[in-house]
MDAnalysis code that builds the backbone (N, CA, C; Angstrom):
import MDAnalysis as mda
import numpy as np

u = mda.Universe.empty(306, n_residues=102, atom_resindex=np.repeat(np.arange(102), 3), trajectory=True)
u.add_TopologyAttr("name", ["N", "CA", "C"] * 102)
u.add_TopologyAttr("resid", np.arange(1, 103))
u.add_TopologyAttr("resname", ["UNK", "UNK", "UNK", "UNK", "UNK", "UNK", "UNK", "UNK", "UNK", "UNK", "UNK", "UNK", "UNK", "UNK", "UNK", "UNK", "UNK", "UNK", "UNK", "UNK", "UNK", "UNK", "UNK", "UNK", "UNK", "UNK", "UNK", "UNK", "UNK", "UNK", "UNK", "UNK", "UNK", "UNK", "UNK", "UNK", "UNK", "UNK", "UNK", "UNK", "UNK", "UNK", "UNK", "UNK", "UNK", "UNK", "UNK", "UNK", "UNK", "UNK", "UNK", "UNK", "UNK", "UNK", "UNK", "UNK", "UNK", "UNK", "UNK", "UNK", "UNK", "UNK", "UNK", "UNK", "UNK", "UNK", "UNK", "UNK", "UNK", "UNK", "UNK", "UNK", "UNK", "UNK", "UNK", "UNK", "UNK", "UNK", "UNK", "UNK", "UNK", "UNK", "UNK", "UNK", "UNK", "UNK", "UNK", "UNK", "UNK", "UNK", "UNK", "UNK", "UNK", "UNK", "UNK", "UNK", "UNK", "UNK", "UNK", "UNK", "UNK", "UNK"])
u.atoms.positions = np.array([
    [-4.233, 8.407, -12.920],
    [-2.922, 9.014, -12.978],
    [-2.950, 10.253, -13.870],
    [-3.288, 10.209, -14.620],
    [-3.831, 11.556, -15.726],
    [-4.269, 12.530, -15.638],
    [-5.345, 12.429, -14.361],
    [-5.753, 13.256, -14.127],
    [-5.325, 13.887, -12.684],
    [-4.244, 13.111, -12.152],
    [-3.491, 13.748, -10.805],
    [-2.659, 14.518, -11.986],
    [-1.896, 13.902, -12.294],
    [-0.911, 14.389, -13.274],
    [-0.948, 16.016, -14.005],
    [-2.451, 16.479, -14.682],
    [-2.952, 16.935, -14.582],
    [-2.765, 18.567, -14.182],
    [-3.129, 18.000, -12.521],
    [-3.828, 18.501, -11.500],
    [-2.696, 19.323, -10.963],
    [-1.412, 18.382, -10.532],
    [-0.609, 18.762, -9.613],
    [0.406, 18.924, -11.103],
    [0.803, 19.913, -11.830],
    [1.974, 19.678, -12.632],
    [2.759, 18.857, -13.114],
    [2.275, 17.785, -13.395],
    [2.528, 16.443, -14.175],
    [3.233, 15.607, -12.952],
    [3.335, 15.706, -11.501],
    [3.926, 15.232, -10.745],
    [3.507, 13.776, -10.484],
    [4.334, 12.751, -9.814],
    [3.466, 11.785, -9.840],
    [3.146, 11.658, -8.197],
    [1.807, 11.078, -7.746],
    [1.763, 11.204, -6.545],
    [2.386, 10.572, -5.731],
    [2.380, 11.356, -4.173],
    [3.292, 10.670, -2.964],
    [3.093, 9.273, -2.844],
    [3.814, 8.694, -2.662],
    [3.320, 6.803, -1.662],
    [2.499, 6.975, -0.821],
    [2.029, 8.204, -0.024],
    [0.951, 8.079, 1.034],
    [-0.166, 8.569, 0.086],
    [-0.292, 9.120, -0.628],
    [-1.538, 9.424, -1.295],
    [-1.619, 8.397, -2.290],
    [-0.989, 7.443, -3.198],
    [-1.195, 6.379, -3.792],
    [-1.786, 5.522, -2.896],
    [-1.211, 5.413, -1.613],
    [-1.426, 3.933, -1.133],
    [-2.908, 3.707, -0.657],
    [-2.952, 5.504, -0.050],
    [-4.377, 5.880, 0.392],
    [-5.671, 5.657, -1.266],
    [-5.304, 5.944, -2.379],
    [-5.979, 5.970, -3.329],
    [-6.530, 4.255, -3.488],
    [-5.060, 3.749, -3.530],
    [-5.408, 2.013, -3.473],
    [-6.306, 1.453, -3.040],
    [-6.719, 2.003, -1.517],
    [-7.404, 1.357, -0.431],
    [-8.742, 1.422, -0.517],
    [-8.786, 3.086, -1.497],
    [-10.005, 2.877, -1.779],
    [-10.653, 2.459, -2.711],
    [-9.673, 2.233, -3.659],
    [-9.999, 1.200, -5.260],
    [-10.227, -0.270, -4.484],
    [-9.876, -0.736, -3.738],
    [-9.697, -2.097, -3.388],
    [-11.477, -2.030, -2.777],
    [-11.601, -0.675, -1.545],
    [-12.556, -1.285, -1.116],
    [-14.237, -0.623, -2.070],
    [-14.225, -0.449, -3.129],
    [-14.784, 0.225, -4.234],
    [-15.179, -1.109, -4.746],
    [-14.066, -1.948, -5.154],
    [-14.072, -3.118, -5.974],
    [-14.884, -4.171, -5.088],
    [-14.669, -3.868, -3.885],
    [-15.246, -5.210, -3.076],
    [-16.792, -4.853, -2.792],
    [-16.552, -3.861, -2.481],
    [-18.270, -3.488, -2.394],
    [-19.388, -3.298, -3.527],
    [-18.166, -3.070, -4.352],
    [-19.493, -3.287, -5.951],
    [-19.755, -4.317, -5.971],
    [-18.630, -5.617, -5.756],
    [-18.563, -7.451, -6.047],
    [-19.776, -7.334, -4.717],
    [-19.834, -7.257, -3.615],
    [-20.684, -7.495, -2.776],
    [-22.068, -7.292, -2.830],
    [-22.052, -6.327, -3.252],
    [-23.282, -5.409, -3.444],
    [-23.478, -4.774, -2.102],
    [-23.178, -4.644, -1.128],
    [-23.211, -3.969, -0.084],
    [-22.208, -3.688, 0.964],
    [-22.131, -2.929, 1.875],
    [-21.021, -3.107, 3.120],
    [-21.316, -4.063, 4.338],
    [-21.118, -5.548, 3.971],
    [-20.521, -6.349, 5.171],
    [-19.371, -7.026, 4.791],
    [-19.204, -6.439, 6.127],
    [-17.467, -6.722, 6.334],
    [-17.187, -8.322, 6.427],
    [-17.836, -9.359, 6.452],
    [-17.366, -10.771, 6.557],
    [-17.507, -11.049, 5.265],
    [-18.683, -10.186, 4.308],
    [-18.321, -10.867, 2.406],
    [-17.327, -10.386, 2.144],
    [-16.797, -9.220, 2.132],
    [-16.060, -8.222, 1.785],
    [-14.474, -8.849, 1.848],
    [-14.293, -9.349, 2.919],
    [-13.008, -9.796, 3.740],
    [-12.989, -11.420, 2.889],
    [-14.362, -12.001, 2.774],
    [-14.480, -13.337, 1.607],
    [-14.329, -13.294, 0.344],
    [-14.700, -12.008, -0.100],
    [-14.183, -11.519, -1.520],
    [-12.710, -11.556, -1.720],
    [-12.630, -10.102, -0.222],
    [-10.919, -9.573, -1.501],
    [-10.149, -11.421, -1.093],
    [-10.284, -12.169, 0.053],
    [-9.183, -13.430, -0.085],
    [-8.862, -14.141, -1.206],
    [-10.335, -14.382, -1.586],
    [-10.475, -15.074, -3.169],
    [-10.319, -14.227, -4.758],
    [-10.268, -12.820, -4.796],
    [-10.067, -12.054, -5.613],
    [-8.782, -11.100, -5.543],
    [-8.584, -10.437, -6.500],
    [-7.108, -9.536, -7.083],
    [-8.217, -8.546, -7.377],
    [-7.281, -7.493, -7.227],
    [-7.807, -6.050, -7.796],
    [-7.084, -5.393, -8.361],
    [-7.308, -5.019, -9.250],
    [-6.648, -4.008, -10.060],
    [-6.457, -2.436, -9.392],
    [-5.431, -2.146, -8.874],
    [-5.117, -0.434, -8.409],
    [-3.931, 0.246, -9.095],
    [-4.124, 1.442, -8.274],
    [-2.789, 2.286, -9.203],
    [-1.592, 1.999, -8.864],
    [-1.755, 1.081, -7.701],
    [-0.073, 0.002, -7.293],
    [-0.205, -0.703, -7.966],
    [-0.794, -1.172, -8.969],
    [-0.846, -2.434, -9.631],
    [-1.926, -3.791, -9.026],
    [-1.362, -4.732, -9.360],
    [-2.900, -5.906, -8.720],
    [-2.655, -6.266, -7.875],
    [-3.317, -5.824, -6.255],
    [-3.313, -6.832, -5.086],
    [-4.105, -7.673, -4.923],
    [-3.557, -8.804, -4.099],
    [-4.468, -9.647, -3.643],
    [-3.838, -9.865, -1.928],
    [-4.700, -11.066, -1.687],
    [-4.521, -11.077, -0.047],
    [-4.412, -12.912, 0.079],
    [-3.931, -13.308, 0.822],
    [-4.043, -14.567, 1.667],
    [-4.975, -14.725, 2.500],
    [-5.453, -16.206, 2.886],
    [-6.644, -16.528, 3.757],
    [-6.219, -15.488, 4.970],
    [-5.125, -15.322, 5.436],
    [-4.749, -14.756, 6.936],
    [-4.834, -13.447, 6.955],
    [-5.147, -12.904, 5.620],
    [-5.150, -11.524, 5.693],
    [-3.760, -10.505, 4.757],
    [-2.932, -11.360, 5.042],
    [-1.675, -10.967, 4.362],
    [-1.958, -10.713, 2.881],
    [-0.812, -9.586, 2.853],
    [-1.189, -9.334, 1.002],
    [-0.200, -10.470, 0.536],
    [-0.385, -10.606, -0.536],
    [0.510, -11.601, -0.949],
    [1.661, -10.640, -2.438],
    [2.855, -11.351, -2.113],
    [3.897, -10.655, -3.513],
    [5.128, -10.322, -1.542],
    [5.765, -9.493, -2.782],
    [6.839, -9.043, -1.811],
    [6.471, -7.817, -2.121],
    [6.994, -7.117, -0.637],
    [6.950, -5.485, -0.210],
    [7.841, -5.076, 0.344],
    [8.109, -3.520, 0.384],
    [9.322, -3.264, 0.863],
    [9.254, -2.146, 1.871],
    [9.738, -2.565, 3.179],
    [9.993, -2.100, 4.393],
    [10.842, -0.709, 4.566],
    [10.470, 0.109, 4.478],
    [10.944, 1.712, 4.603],
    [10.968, 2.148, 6.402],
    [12.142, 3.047, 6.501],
    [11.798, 3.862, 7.902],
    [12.773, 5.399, 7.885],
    [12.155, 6.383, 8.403],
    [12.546, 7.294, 8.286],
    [13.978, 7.199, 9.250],
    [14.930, 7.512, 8.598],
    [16.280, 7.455, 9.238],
    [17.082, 8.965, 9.202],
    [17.272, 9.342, 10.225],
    [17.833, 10.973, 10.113],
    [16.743, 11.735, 8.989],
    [16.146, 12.135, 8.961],
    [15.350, 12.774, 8.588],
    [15.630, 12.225, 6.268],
    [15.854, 10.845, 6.425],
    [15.481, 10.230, 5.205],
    [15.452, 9.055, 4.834],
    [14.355, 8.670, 3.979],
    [13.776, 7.429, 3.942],
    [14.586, 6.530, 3.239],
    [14.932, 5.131, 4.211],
    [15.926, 4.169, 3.836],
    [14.491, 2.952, 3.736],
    [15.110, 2.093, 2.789],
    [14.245, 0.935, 2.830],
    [15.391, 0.184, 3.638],
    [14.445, -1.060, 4.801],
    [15.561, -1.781, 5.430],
    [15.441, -2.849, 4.726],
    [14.519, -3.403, 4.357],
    [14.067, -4.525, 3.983],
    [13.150, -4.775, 2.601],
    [13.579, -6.151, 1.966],
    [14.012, -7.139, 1.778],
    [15.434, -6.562, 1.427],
    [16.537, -7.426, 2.279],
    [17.552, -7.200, 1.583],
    [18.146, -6.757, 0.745],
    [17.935, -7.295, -0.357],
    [18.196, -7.039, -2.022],
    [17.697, -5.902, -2.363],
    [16.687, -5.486, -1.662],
    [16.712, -3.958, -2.725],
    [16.690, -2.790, -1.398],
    [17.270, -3.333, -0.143],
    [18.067, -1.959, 1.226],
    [18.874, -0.933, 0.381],
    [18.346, 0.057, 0.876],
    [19.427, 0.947, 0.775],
    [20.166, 1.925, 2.152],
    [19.633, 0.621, 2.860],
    [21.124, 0.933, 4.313],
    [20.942, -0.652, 5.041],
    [21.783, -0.660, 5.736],
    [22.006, -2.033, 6.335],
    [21.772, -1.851, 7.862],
    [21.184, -0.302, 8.362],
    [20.863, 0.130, 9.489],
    [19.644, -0.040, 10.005],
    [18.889, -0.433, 10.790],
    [17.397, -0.374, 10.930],
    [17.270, 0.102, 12.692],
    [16.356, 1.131, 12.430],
    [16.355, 1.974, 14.273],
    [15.385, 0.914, 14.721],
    [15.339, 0.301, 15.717],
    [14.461, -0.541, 16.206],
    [13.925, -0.108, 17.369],
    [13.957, 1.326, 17.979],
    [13.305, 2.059, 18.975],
    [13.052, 3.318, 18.453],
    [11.846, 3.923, 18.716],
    [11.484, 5.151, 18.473],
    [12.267, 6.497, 19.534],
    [13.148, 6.946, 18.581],
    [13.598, 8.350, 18.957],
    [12.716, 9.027, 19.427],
    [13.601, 9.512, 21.183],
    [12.558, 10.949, 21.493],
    [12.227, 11.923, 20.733],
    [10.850, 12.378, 20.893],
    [11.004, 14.179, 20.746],
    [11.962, 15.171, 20.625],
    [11.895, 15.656, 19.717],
    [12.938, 16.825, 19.912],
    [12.109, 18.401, 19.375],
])
């Protein structure tokens, strides 16, 4: 973070560039624990392990699922509403078909 921070005028980074950063802390962490890239230890690791990222600590379920609660965003008129979980929506609207082109 310090050194995005840094970088870009003390800004903090987008959710798509965090989440993208995550993915690769996660798969950094699994492949050091592995010692190599196969994908069936890797996938046996992260189930049984947490990782520490710049989202904080994920982990996963046997099924694959991350485990914790997350929150469901969709671009609505050109701005981002979370629909879901309830409790923390900030619209009670959710588009459930993709708008044409324009």
């Amino acid at each position: 973070m310090a050194a995005y921070k840094a970088a870009y005028e003390d800004a903090d980074p987008a959710e798509d560039a965090a989440d993208a950063y995550a993915a690769a802390e996660v798969l950094a962490a699994a492949t050091k624990a592995v010692g190599k890239i196969d994908q069936t230890k890797i996938s046996e690791w992260l189930h049984a392990n947490e990782v520490s990222t710049i989202l904080g600590p994920l982990a996963w379920e046997q099924t694959g699922e991350p485990k914790g609660n997350f929150l469901l965003a969709q671009w609505q008129s050109g701005t981002v509403q979370v629909v879901a979980p309830k409790e923390a929506a900030t619209t009670d609207k959710t588009v459930n078909s993709k708008p044409g082109w324009k």
